[in-house]
C-alpha angles and dihedrals in degrees: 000000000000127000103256088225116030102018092236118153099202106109136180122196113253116172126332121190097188101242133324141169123255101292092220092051097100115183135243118210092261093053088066094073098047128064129271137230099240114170133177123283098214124160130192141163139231123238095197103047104017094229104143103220147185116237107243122252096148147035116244089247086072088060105032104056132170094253077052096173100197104108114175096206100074088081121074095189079060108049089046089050081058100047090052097051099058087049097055086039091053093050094039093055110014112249123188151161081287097059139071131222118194119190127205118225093007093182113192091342094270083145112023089050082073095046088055100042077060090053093240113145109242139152134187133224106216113160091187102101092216104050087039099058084048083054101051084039087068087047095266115152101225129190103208097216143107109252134228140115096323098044088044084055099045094050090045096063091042084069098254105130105153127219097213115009112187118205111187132183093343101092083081097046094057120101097193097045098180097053087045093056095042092061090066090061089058104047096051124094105235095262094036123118127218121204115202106191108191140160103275101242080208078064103041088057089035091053103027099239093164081148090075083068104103128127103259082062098081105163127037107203147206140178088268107052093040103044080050089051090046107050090038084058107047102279140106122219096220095164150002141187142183125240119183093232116119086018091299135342149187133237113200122190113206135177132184123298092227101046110035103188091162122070108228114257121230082232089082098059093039086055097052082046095059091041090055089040090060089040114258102147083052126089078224090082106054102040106079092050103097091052098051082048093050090042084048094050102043090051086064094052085051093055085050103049085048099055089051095051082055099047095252129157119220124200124168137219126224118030089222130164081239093053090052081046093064095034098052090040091050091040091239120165138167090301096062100042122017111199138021111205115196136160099235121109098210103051091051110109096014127099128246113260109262101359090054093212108162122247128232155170125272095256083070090074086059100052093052108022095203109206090232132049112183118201117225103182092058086174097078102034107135088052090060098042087059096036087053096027087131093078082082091080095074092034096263114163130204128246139212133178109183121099088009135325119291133180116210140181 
C-alpha cells in the first residue's frame, strides 16, 4: 500500500470493519439470491503526510455506478444549506450575470438550481448517470465525467474558467487526489475561488463516526493533509470554516498558487493549531479509534437484543451509506430490524446492501407502527424526528447509535 498523495509506505492502523459490500449498491429481489462483492473497510494513515486513507480493493466504477442512488435533494437541511451558500458565495465575491460558476459533482442540481434561480451562468460535472439526468431535468448543463486534470484542461481551452467552482462532498470520494485537485488549477480563471466542503476527520474521532467509513470515502481529511495536497498540486488554502453538516465539516477556500488574489485569513493557521493541539500529527490520535467503534457497535446489539427479548419491533430511517456502514459492521439483517423507510424513490422496493433489510415508503411507518425507529443518517436528526414526529401516537421512540446509543422520544 502506498500512500495515494505523497507515495509514502509508513502506515498506522486506523479503523478496520472487517468486509462489506459498496454502501450505495442497493439491491433488487433478484440480487438476494445471487452473491455479493464484499471487500474489505480498512483504514490507515499516513505518517508522512498525515491523509488518512482507505487501502484500495476496487475501482471507483464499482461504487459510482450509473443507477448511482445517492440524490441530494431528499434532504431539506440540505437544500437550504445550498441555497445559503450561493448566496453567501454571490455577496462575498461578487457573482453576476457576467460570471460563471462551475460545480463539481452537481448530483441531481440541489445546488446549482439556486445559482441559476440568481441568473448566474453555471454549469456541473457529475459522472453518475442517475443524479446527473435529475440534474439536466431542472435545466442544468451537465458534463457527465469524472473530473480531474484532463477534463480541467479540456474544459479550460473550451472557454469554461470558471470564476467559483464548489466541490462538496466529493474531496473524500476521489481515489487519485492529486489528479483530481489539480484540475481545479486549471479550471479556474486566475482570479477564480474553489470551496471544498468534507466530513472533518478532528470531528469523526471527536464524535465516533466510525459509520462515515465506507469504500467510496477514500480519503478522511483534515486541515493538514489537504492544505499540503493543495499546495503540492497549484493551489493556495486562504481560508477555511467550519459548518455542523455531516457532524461537522470544513469549508476550505482555496486560489491558485500562481496567481494569489486572495490574502490568506488567520482563520487558516488557527485552525492547524487547533489540529496539532488535539494531535493530529501524533500516532496517539489515531490509535483509540477502532475500540470507541466496536463499544459503539456492541451497545447497539445490545438495544436489539433487547428489543427482541421485549417483543419490540424495530424499523430504521435513511437508507444512508453511513447507515450500511453500521449494519454491516453490527451484522444486522431482516431479523433485527424489519423495515428501512426512506423518501427516495429509487431506493423504495429495493433491499440494503449486506443486510439485505427491505426498503420502503414512509406509509409503511403507519401500518406497523415498530416501537423503534432507529435513525441512520444521525447527522440530520433533528430534521427526521420532526419529519416523523407522528410515531409518537402509538408510543414509538427514536433510536441512535453514533456516538453512543441513545433512546428518544
Amino acid at each position: 500500500m502506498r500512500c495515494r498523495h505523497c507515495g509514502g509506505t509508513d502506515f498506522i492502523p486506523f479503523l478496520d470493519l472487517g468486509e462489506a459490500p459498496p454502501s450505495n449498491s442497493y439491491l433488487d429481489a433478484a440480487d438476494l439470491a445471487r452473491p455479493e462483492k464484499r471487500y474489505p473497510l480498512v483504514i490507515r494513515t499516513c505518517t508522512a503526510c498525515w491523509l488518512t486513507q482507505t487501502k484500495d480493493f476496487a475501482d471507483r466504477e464499482e461504487f459510482f455506478s450509473g443507477d448511482y442512488a445517492y440524490f441530494s435533494s431528499f434532504s431539506r437541511t440540505w437544500l437550504d444549506h445550498a441555497r445559503s451558500y450561493v448566496a453567501d458565495m454571490r455577496d462575498r465575491f461578487g457573482l453576476s450575470d457576467k460570471s460563471l460558476v462551475a460545480e463539481v459533482a452537481a448530483n441531481d442540481g440541489y445546488l446549482l438550481q439556486y445559482v441559476k434561480e440568481l441568473g448566474i451562468p453555471c454549469y456541473g460535472i457529475e459522472p453518475t448517470h442517475s443524479t446527473a439526468e435529475a440534474a439536466r431535468g431542472k435545466g442544468i448543463d451537465i458534463v457527465g465525467e469524472f473530473f480531474g486534470r484532463d477534463l480541467g484542461e479540456r474544459l479550460a481551452r473550451e472557454g469554461r474558467q470558471a470564476d467559483l467552482i464548489a466541490a462538496n462532498n466529493v474531496l473524500a470520494h476521489v481515489p487519485d487526489i492529486n489528479d483530481f485537485v489539480s484540475g481545479f488549477a486549471r479550471l479556474l480563471k486566475p482570479a477564480g475561488v474553489a470551496t471544498f466542503e468534507f466530513p472533518h476527520l478532528l470531528e469523526m474521532v471527536r464524535g465516533n463516526q466510525f459509520d462515515t467509513a465506507y469504500h467510496e470515502h477514500y480519503s478522511y481529511l483534515s486541515l493538514v493533509s489537504v492544505a499540503r495536497i493543495f499546495a503540492a498540486n497549484g493551489l493556495t488554502v486562504f481560508d477555511v470554516s467550519t459548518t455542523p453538516h455531516h457532524g461537522g465539516s470544513l469549508r476550505v477556500y482555496a486560489c491558485r498558487s500562481d496567481h494569489v488574489a486572495h490574502p490568506v485569513t488567520p482563520a487558516v493557521a488557527a485552525l492547524l493549531e487547533a489540529e496539532r493541539d488535539a494531535g493530529l500529527r501524533t500516532e496517539d490520535f489515531y490509535a483509540g479509534f477502532q475500540a470507541t467503534a466496536e463499544a459503539a457497535r456492541d451497545a447497539f446489539l445490545a438495544f436489539l437484543q433487547e428489543a427482541r427479548d421485549k417483543g419490540q419491533k424495530v424499523a430504521a430511517y435513511g437508507a444512508a451509506a453511513k447507515g450500511n456502514t453500521l449494519l454491516n459492521f453490527a451484522g444486522v439483517d431482516a431479523r433485527d430490524i424489519a423495515f428501512v423507510v426512506d423518501r427516495n424513490p429509487a431506493k423504495q422496493g429495493r433491499f440494503m446492501p449486506g443486510s439485505h433489510i427491505p426498503i420502503v415508503g414512509e406509509d409503511q411507518l403507519s401500518s406497523e407502527r415498530p416501537d423503534r425507529v432507529v435513525i441512520l443518517p444521525w447527522n440530520i436528526e433533528t430534521e427526521i424526528r420532526n419529519q416523523l414526529s407522528f410515531i409518537k401516537d402509538w408510543g414509538g421512540r427514536f433510536v441512535t447509535a453514533i456516538p453512543e446509543l441513545a433512546i428518544r422520544d
